[in-house]
Backbone as JSON Lines, residues from 0, in Angstrom:
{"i":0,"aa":"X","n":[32.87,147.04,-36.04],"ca":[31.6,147.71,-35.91],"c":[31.86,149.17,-35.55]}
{"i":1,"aa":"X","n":[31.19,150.21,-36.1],"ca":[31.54,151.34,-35.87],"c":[30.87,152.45,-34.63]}
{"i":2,"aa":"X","n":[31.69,152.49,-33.71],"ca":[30.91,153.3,-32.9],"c":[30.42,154.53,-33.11]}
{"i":3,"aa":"X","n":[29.11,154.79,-32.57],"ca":[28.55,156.11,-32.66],"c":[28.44,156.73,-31.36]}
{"i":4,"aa":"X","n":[28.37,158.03,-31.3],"ca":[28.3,158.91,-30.27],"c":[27.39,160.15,-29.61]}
{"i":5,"aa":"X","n":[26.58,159.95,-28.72],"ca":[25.44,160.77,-28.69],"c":[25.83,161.36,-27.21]}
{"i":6,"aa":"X","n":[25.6,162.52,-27.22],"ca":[25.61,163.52,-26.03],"c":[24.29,163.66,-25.24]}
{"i":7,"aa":"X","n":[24.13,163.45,-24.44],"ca":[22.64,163.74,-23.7],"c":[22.56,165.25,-23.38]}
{"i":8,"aa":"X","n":[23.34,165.84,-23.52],"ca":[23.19,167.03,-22.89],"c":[22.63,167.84,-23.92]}
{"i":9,"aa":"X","n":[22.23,167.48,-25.06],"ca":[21.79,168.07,-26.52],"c":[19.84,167.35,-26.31]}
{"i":10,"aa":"X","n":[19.58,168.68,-26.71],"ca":[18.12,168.08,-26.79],"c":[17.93,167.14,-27.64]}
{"i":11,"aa":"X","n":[16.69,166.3,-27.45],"ca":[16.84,165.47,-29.1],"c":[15.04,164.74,-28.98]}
{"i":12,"aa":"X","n":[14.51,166.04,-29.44],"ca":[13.02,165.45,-29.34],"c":[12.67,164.33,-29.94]}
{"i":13,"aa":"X","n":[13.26,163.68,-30.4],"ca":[12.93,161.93,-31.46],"c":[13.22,161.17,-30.15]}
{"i":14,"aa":"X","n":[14.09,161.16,-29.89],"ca":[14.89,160.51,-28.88],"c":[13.73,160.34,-27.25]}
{"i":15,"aa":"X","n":[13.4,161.61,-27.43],"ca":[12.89,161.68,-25.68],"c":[11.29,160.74,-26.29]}
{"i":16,"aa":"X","n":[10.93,161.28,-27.59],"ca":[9.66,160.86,-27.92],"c":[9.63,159.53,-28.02]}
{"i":17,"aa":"X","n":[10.45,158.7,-28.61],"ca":[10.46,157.59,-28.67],"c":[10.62,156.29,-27.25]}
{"i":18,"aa":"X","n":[11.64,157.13,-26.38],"ca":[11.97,156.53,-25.09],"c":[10.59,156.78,-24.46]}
{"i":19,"aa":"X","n":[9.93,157.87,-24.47],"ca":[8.15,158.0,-23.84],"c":[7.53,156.52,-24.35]}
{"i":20,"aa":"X","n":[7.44,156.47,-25.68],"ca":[6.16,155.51,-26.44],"c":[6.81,154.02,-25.66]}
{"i":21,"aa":"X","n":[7.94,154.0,-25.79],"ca":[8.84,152.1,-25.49],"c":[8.36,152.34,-23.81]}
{"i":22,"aa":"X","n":[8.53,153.2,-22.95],"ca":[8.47,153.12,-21.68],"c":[6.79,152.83,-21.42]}
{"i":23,"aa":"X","n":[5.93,153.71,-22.34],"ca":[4.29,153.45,-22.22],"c":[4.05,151.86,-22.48]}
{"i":24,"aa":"X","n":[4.62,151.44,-23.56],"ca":[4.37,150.7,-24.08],"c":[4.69,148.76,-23.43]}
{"i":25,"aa":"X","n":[6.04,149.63,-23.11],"ca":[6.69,148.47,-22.02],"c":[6.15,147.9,-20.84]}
{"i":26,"aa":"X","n":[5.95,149.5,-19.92],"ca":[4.95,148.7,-19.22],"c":[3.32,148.17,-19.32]}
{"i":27,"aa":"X","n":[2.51,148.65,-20.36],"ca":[1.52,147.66,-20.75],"c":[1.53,146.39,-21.14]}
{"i":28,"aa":"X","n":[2.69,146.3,-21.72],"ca":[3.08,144.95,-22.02],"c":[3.57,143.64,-21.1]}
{"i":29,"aa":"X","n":[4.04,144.36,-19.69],"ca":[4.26,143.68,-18.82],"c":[3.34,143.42,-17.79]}
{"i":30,"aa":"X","n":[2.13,144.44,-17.71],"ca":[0.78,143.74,-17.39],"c":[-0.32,143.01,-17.97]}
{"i":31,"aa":"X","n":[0.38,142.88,-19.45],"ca":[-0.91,141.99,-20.09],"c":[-0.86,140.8,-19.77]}
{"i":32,"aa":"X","n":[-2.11,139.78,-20.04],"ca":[-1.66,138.24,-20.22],"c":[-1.34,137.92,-20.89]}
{"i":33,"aa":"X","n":[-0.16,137.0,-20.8],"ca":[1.34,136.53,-21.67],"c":[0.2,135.73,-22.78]}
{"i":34,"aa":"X","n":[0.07,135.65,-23.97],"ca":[-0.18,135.3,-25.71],"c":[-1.72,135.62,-26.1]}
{"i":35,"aa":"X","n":[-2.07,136.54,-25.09],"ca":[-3.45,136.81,-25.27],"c":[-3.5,138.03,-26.65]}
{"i":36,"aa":"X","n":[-4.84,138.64,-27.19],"ca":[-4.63,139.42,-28.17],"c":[-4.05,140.53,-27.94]}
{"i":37,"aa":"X","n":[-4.11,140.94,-26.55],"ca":[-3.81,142.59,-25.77],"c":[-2.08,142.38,-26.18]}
{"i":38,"aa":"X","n":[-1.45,141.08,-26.05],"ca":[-0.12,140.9,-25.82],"c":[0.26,140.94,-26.86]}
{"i":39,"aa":"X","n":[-0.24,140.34,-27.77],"ca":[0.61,140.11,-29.33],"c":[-0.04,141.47,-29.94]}
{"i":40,"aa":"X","n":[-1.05,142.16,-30.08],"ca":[-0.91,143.98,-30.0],"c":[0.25,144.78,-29.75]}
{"i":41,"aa":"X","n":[0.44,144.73,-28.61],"ca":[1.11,145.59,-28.16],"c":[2.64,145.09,-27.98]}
{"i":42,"aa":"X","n":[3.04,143.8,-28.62],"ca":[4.77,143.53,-29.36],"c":[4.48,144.04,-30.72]}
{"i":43,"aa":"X","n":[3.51,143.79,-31.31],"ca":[3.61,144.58,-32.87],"c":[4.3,146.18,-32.7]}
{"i":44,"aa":"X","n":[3.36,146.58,-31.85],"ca":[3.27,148.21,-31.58],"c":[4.23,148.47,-30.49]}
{"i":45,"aa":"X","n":[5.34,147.67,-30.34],"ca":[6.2,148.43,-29.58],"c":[7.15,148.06,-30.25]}
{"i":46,"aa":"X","n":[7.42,147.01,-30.96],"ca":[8.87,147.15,-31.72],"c":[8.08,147.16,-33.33]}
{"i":47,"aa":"X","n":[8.38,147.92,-33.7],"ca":[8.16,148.74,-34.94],"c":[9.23,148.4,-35.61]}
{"i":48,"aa":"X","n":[10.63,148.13,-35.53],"ca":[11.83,147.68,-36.03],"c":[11.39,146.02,-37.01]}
{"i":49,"aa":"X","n":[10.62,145.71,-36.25],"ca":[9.94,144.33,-36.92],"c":[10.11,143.27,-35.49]}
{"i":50,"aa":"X","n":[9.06,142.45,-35.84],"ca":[9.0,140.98,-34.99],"c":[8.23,139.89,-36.26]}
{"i":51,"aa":"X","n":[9.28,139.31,-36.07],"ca":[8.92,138.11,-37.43],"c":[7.71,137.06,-36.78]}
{"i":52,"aa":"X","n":[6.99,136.38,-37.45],"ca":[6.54,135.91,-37.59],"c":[6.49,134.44,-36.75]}
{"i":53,"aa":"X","n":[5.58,134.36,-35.57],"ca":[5.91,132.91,-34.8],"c":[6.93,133.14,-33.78]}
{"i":54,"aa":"X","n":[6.97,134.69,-33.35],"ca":[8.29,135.17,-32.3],"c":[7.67,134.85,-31.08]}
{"i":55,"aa":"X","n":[7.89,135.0,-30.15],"ca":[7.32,135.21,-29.13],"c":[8.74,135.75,-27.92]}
{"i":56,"aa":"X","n":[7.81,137.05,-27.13],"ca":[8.53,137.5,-26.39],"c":[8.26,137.9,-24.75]}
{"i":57,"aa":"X","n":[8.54,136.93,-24.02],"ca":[8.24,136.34,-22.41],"c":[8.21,137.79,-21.82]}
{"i":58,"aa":"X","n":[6.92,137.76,-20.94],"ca":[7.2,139.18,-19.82],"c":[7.56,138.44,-18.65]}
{"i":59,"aa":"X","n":[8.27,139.25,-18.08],"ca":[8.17,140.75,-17.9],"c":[9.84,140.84,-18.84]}
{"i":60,"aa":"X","n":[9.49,142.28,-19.42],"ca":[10.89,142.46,-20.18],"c":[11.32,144.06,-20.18]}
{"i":61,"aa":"X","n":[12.2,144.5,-20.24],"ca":[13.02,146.32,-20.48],"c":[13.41,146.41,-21.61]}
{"i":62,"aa":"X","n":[13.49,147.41,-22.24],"ca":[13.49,148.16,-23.43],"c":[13.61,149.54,-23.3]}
{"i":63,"aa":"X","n":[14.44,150.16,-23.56],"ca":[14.77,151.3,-23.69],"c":[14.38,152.32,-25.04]}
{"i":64,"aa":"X","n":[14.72,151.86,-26.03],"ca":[14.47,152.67,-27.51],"c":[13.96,151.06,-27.9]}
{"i":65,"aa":"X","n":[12.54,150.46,-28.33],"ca":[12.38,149.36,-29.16],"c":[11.98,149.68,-30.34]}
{"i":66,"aa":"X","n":[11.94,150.92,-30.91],"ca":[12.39,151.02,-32.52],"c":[13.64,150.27,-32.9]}
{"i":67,"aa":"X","n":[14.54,150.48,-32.22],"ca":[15.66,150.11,-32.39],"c":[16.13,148.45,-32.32]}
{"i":68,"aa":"X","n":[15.07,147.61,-32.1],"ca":[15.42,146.28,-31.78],"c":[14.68,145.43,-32.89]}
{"i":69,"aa":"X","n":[15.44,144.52,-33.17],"ca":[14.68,143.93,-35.22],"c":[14.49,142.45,-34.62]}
{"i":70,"aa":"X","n":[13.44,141.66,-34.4],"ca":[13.09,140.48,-34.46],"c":[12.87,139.59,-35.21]}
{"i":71,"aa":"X","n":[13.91,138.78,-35.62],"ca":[13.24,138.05,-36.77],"c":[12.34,136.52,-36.41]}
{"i":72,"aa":"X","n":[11.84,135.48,-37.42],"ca":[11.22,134.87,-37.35],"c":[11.33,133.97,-36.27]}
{"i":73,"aa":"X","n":[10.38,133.14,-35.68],"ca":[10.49,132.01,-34.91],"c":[11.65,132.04,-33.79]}
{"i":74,"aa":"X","n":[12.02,133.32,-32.92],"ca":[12.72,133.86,-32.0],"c":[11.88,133.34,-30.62]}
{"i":75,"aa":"X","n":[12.51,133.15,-29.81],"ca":[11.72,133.34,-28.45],"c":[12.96,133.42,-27.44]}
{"i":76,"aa":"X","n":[12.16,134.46,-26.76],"ca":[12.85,135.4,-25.73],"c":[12.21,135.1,-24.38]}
{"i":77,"aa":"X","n":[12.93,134.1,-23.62],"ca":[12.25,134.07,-21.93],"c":[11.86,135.54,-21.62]}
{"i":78,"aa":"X","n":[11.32,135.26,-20.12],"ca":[11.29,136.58,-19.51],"c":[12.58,137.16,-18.77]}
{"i":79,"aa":"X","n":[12.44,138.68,-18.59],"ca":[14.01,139.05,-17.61],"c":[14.61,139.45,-19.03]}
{"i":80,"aa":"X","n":[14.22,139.86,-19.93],"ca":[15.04,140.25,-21.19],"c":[15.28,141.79,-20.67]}
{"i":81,"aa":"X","n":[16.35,142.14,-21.25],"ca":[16.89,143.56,-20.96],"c":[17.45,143.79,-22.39]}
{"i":82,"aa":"X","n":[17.02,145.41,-22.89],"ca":[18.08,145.56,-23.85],"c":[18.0,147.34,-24.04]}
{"i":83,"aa":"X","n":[19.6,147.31,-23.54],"ca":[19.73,148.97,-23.51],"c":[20.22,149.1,-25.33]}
{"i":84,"aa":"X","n":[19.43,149.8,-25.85],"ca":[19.03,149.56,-27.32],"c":[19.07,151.25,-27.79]}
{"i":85,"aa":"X","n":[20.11,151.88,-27.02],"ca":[20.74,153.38,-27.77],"c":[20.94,152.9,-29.24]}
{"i":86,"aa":"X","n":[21.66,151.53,-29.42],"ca":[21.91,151.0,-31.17],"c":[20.8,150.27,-31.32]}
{"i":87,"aa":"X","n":[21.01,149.79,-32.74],"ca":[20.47,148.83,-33.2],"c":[20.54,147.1,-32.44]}
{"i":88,"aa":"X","n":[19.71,146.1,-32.36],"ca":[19.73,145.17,-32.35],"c":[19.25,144.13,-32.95]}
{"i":89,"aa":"X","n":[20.29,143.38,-33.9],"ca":[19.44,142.43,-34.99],"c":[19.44,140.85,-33.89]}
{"i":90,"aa":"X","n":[17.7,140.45,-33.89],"ca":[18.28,138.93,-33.62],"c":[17.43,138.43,-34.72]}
{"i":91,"aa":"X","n":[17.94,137.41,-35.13],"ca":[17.93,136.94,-36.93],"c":[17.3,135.66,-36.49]}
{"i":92,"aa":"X","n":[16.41,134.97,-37.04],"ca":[15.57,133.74,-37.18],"c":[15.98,132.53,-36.41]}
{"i":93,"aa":"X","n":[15.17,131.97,-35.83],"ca":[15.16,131.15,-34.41],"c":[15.85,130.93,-33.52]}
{"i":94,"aa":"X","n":[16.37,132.5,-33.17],"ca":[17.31,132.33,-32.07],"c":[16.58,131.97,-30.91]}
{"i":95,"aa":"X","n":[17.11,131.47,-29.87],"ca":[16.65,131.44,-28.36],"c":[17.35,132.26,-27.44]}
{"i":96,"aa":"X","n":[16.86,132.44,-26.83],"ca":[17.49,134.12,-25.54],"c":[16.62,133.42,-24.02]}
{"i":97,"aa":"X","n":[17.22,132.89,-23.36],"ca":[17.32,132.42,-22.26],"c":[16.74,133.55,-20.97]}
{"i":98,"aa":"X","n":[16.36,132.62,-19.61],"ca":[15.99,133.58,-18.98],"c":[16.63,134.71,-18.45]}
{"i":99,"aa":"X","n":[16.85,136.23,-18.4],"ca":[17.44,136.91,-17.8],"c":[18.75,137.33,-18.59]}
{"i":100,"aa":"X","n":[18.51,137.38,-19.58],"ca":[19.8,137.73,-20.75],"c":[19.66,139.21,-20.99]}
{"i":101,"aa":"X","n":[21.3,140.14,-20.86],"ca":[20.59,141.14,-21.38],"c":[21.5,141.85,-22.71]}
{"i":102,"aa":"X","n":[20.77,142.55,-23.27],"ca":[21.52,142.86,-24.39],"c":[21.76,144.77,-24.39]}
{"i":103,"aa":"X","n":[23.34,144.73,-24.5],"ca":[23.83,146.48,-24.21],"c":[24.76,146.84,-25.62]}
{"i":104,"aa":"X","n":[23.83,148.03,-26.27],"ca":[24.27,148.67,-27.45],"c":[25.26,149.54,-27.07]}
{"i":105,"aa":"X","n":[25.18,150.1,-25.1],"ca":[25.46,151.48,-25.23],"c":[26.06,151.54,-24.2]}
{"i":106,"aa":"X","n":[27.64,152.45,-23.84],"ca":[27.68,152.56,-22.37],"c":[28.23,153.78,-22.61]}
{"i":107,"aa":"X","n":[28.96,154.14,-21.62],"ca":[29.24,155.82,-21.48],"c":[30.79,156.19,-21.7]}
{"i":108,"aa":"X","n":[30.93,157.2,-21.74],"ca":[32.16,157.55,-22.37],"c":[33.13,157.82,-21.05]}
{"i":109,"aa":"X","n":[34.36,157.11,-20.6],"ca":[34.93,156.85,-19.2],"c":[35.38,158.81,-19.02]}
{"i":110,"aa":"X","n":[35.41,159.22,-19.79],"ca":[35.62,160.88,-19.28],"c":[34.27,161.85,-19.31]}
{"i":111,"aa":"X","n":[33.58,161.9,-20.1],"ca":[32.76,162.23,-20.28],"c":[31.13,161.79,-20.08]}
{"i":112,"aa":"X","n":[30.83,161.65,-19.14],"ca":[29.69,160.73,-18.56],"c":[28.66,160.59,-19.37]}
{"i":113,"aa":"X","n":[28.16,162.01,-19.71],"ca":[27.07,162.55,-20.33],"c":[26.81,161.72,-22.0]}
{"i":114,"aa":"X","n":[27.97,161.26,-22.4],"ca":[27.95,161.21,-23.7],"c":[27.97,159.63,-24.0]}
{"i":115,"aa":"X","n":[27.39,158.94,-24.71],"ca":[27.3,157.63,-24.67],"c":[28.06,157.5,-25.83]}
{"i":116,"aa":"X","n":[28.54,155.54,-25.75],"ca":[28.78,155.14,-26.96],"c":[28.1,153.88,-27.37]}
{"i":117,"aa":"X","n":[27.79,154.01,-28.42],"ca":[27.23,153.6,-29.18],"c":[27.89,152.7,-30.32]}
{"i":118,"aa":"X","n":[27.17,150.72,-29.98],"ca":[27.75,150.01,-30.73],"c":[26.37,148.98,-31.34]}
{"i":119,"aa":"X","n":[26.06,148.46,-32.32],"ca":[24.97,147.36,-32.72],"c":[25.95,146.02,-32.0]}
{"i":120,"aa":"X","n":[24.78,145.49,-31.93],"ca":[24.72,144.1,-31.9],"c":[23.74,143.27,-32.76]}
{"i":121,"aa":"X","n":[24.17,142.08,-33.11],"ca":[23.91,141.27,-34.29],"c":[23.65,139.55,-33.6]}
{"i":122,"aa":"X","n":[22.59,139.08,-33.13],"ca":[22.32,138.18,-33.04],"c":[22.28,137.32,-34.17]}
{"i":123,"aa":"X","n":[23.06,136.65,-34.81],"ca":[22.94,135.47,-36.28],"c":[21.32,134.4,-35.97]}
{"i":124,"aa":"X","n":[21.12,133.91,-37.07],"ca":[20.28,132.54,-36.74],"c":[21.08,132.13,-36.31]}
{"i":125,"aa":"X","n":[19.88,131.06,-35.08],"ca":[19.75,129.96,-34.73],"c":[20.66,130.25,-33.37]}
{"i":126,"aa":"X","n":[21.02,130.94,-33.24],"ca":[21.73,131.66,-32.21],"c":[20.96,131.09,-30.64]}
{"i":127,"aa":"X","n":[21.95,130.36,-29.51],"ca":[21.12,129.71,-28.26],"c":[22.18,131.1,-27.15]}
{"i":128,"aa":"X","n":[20.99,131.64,-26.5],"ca":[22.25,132.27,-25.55],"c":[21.62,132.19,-24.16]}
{"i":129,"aa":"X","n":[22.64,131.66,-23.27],"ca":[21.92,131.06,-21.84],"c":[21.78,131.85,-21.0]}
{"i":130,"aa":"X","n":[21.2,131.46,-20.18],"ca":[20.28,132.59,-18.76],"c":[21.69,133.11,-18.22]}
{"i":131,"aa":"X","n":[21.13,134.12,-17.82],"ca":[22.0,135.59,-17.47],"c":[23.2,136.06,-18.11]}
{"i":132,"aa":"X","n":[23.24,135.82,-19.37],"ca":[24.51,136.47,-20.01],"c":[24.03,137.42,-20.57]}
{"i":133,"aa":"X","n":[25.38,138.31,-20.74],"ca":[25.19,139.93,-21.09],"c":[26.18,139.72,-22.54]}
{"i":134,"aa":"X","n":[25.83,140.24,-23.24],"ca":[26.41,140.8,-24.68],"c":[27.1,142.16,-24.82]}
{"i":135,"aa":"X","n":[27.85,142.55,-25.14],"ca":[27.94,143.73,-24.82],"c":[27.96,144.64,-26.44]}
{"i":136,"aa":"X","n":[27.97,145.98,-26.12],"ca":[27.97,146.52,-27.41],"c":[29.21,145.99,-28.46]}
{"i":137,"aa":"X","n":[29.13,146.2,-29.45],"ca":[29.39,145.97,-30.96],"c":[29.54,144.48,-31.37]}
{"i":138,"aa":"X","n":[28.84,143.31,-30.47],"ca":[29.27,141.92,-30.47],"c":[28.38,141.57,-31.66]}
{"i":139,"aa":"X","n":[29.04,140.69,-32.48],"ca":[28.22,139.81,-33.33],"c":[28.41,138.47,-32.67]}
{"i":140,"aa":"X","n":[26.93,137.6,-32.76],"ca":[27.05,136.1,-32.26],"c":[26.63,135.12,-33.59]}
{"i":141,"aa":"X","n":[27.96,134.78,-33.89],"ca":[27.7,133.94,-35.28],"c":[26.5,133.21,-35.5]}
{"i":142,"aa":"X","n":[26.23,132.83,-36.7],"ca":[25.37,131.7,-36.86],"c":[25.65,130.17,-36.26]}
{"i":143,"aa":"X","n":[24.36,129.96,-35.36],"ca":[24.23,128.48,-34.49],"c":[25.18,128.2,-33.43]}
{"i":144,"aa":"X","n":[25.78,129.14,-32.87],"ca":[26.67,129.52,-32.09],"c":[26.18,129.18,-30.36]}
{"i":145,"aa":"X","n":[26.75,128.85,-30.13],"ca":[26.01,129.0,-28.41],"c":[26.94,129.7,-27.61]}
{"i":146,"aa":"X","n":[25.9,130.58,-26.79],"ca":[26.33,131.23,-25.26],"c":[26.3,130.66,-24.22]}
{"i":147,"aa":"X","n":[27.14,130.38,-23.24],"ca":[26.92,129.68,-21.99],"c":[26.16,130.24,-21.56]}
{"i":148,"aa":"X","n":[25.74,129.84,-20.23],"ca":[24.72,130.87,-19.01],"c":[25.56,131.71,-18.65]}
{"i":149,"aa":"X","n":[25.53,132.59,-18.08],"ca":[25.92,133.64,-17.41],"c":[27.6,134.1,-17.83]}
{"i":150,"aa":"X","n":[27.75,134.16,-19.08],"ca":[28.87,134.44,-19.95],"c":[28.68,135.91,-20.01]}
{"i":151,"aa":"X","n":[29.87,136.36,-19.96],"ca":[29.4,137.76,-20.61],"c":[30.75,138.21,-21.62]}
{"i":152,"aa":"X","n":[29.86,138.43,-23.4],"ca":[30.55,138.37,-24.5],"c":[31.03,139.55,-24.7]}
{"i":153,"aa":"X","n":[32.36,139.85,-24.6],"ca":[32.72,141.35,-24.9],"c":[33.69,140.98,-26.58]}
{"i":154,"aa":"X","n":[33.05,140.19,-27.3],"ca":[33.9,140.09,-28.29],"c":[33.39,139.14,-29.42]}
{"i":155,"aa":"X","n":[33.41,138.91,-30.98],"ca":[32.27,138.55,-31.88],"c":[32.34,137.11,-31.53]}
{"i":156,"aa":"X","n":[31.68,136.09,-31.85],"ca":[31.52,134.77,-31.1],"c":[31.69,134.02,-32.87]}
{"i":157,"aa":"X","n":[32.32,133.37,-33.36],"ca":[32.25,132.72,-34.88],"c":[30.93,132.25,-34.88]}
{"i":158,"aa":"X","n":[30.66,131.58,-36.25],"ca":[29.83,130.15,-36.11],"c":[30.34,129.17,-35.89]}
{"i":159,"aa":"X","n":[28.66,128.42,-35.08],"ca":[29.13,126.96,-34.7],"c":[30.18,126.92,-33.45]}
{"i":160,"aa":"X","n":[30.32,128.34,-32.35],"ca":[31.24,128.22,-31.37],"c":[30.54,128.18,-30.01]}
{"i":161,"aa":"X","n":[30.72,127.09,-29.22],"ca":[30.33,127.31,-27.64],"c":[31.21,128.09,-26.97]}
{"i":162,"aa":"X","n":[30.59,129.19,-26.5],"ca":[32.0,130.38,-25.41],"c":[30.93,130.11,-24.26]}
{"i":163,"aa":"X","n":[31.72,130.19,-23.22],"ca":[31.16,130.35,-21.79],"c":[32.57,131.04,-21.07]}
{"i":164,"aa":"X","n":[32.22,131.75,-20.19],"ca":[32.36,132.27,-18.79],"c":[32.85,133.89,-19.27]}
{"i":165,"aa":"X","n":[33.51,134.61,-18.32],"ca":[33.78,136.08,-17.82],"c":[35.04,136.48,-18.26]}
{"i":166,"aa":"X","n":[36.12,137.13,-19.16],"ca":[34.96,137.4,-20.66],"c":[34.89,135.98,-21.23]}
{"i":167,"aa":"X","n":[33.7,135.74,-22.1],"ca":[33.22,134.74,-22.33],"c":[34.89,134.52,-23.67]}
{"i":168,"aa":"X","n":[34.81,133.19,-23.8],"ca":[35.74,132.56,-24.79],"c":[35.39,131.29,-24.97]}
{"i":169,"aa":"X","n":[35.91,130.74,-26.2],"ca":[35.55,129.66,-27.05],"c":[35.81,128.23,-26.3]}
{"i":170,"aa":"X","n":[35.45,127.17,-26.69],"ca":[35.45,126.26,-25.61],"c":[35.59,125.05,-26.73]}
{"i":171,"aa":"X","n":[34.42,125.18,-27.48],"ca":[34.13,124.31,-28.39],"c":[33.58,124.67,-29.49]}
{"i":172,"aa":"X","n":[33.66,123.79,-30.92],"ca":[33.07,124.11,-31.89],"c":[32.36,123.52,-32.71]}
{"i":173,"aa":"X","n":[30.77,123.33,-32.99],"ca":[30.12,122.61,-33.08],"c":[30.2,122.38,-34.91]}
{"i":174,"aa":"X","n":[29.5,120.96,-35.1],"ca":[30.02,120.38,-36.27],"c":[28.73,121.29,-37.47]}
{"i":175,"aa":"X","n":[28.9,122.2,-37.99],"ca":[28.01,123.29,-38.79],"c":[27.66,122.14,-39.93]}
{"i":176,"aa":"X","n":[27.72,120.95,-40.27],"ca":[27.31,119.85,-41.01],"c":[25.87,118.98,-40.43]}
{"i":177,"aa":"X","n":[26.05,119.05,-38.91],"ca":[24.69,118.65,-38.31],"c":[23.25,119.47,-38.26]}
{"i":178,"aa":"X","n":[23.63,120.69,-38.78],"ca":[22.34,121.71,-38.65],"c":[21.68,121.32,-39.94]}
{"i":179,"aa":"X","n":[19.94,121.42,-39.35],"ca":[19.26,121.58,-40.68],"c":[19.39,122.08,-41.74]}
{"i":180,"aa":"X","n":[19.77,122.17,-42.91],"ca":[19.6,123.09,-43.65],"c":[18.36,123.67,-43.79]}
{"i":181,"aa":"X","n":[18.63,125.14,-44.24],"ca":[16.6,125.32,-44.84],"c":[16.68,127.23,-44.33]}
């Protein structure tokens, strides 16, 4: 995955404008009532990247840039979601995201503070990832793959692999013949 690199110390009116609208937006969203019309409004209108169809996404939640975060179909996201979203973030059709999971595109450059780096992350379908694990930038999590709880993935996860613990690693590998097709 290819890292990108952004300096904060450079103006970047898209940037500040967009972090305004996700921060307005974020917190309205975390005072609405959870599946009422105010709520499913204002997930349309804060991730603009897309939210598929039959998603649903638990408050209270953080978001940093949610242009930047792509939802696909039949997803659901407990509450306690975090996602520092300097990159892109794909999560791809009926994944589950557990309570308190967070997802990091971006961290900083160990000499240069100011300057971030910048990696996507790629949630596959069907993707299960358990309460309090962290992903870290440039991870892909294969298709039907599971995350333990409180794993934290600094590295791409196959399909069909259970990883758990600190850095998370493979454990087991599930039989990719038992999944639905479709």
């Amino acid at each position: 995955m290819e890292e990108r690199r952004q300096d904060l110390r450079i103006p970047d009116a898209a940037r500040d404008a967009e972090g305004a609208r996700t921060s307005r937006l974020v917190q309205a969203i975390n005072r609405a009532e959870l599946f009422s019309d105010e709520y499913y409004r204002l997930l349309r209108e804060l991730f603009t990247g897309g939210l598929g169809e039959g998603s649903a996404v638990h408050t209270p939640l953080y978001v940093n840039m949610a242009e930047n975060v792509h939802i696909g179909s039949n997803v659901i996201i407990m509450p306690y979601f975090k996602c520092m979203s300097g990159g892109n973030i794909y999560i791809e059709d009926n994944a589950r995201i557990a309570f308190n999971v967070s997802l990091l595109t971006n961290n900083h450059d160990p000499y240069e503070r100011d300057v971030l780096t910048i990696k996507d992350i790629r949630i596959c379908r069907n993707v299960w990832i358990g309460a309090g694990s962290t992903i870290l930038p440039g991870v892909t999590v294969g298709e039907n793959a599971i995350v333990g709880a409180a794993s934290v993935v600094t590295k791409d996860v196959p399909p069909c692999a259970i990883v758990v613990g600190n850095p998370a690693r493979v454990v087991k590998t599930l039989d990719a013949e038992r999944f639905a097709q479709g």
